[in-house]
C-alpha positions in Angstrom: 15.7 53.2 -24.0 19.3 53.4 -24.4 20.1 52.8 -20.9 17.7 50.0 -20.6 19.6 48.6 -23.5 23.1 48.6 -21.9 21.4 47.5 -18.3 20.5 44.4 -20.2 23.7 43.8 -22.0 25.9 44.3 -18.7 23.8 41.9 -16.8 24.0 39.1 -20.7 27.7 39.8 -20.0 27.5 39.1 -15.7 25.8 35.8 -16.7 28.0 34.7 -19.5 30.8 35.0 -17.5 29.0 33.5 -14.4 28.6 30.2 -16.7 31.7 30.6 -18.0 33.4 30.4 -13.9 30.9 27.3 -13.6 32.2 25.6 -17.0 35.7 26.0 -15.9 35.4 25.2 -11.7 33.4 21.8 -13.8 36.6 20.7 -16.0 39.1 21.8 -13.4 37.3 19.3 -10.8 37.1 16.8 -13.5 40.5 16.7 -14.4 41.2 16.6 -11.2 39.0 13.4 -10.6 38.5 12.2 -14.1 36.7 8.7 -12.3 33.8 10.7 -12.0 33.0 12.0 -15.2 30.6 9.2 -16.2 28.7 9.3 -13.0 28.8 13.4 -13.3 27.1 12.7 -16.9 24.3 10.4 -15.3 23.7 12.8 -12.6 23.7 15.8 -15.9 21.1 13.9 -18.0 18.8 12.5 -15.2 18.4 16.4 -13.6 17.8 17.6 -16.8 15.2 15.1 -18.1 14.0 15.9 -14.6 13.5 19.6 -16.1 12.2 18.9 -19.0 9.3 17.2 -18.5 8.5 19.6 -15.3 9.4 22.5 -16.2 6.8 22.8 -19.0 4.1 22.2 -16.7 5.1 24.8 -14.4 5.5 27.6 -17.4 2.0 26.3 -18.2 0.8 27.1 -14.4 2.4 30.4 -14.4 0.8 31.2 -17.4 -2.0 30.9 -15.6 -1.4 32.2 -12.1 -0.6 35.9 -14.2 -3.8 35.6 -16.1 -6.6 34.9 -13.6 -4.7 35.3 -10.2 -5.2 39.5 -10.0 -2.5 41.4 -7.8 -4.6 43.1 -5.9 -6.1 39.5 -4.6 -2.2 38.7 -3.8 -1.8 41.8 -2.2 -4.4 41.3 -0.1 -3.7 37.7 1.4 -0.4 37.9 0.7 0.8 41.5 0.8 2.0 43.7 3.6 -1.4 43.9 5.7 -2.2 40.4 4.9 -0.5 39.6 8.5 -0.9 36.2 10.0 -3.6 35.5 7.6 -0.9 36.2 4.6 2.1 34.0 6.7 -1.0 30.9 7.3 -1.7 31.0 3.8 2.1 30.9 2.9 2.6 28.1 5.0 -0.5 26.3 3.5 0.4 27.2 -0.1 4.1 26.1 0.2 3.7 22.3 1.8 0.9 21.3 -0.5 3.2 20.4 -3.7 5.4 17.9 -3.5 7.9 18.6 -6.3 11.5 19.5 -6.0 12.3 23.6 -5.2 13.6 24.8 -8.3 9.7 24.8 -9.3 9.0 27.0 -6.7 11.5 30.2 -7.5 9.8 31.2 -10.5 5.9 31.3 -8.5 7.8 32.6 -5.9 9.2 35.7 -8.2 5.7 36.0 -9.1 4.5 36.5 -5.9 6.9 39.3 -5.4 6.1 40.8 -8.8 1.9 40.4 -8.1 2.7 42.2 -4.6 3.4 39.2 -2.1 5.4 40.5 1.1 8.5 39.4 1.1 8.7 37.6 4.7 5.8 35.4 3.0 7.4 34.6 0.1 10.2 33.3 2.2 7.7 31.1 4.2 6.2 29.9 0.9 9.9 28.5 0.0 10.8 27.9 3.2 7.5 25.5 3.8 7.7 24.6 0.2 11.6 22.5 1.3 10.7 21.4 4.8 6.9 21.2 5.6 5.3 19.1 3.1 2.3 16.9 3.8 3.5 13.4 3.0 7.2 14.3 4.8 5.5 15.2 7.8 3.4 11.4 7.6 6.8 9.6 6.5 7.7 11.5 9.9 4.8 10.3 11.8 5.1 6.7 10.4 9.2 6.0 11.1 9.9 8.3 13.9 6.4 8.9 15.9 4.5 11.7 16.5 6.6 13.4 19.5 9.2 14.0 16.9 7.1 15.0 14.1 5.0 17.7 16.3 8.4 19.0 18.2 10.4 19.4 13.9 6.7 21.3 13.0 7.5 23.6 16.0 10.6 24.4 15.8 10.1 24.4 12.2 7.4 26.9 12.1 8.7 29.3 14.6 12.0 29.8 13.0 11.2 29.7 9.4 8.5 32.8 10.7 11.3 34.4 12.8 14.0 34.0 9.6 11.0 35.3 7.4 11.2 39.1 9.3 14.6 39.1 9.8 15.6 38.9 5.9 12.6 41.0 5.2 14.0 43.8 7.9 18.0 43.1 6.9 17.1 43.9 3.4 15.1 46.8 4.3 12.5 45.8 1.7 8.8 45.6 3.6 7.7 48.3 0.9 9.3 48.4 -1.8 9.2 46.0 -4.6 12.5 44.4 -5.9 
C-alpha cells in the first residue's frame, strides 16, 4: 500500500510540474508577444466551453460502455485474435462520430483496459481524425471521387501498416499497459 501511495504522489508531483513548464512556456510567449493575449483568452474560453458541455456527455457514455460493454466481448472483436475482423470494426467504430479527438482518448484507454489490441486502438484513433463519414462526402462533393477513393487508400493502408509497427516497437501485443 505504501508503495502504491508514493507511485501516486511521484507521478501528482510529474504532473504538477508538467503544468507548471506549460504555465511558464505560456507567460514567457506572452510577454514576448503581449498583442496576442486577448485573442489567446478567446481561443482559452471557447476550447473550454467546447469541453464543458462535451465532456459530460462522454463521462456519461463511458459510464456506460464499462457497465454493459463486457471485456470479454471487447476481447473478442477487438482483442489480439480479433484479426481483420477486430481492425474492420476499428475502422468502423472510429469514422462514425464526428466530434473533435480529445473525446476519443478516454474510450480509447478503455479499450485498452477492456482488452482491445493495441494496433486497433490505434486504428480506432487513427480513423477517428481522418476517416469520418461526412469528411469523406465534403471530399466527394469539392474534390471528386478519384481523390476521395485514392486519400481512403492510402489512408487505410498506412494507418493499418503504422497500427503494427507501434504495436511491434513497443513490444506490447500481450501485455496490457
Amino acid at each position: 500500500m505504501a508503495i502504491s501511495s508514493q507511485i501516486s504522489n511521484q507521478q501528482n508531483l510529474k504532473d504538477w510540474i508538467s503544468l507548471g513548464i506549460v504555465l511558464l512556456i505560456a507567460f514567457v510567449v506572452l510577454k514576448i508577444y503581449p498583442f496576442k493575449i486577448g485573442s489567446v483568452i478567446e481561443y482559452f474560453w471557447q476550447y473550454t466551453m467546447e469541453m464543458v458541455l462535451i465532456l459530460p456527455a462522454v463521462m456519461l457514455i463511458m459510464g456506460l460502455f464499462s457497465v454493459y460493454v463486457s471485456n470479454n466481448m471487447i476481447e473478442k472483436y477487438l482483442g489480439k485474435y480479433a484479426g481483420i475482423k477486430g481492425i474492420f470494426l476499428s475502422f468502423f467504430l472510429g469514422s462514425l462520430p464526428t466530434g473533435p479527438l480529445y473525446v476519443a482518448f478516454p474510450i480509447a484507454s478503455h479499450l485498452l483496459e477492456k482488452g482491445a489490441r493495441v494496433s486497433n486502438v490505434i486504428i480506432f484513433l487513427s480513423a477517428w481524425a481522418c476517416l469520418k463519414i461526412p469528411q469523406e462526402l465534403m471530399e466527394f462533393q469539392f474534390l471528386g471521387w478519384k481523390f476521395m477513393f485514392l486519400r481512403l487508400f492510402f489512408t487505410v493502408i498506412l494507418v493499418i501498416i503504422m497500427a503494427k509497427i507501434i504495436e511491434y516497437f513497443f513490444g506490447i501485443t500481450d501485455d496490457r499497459l
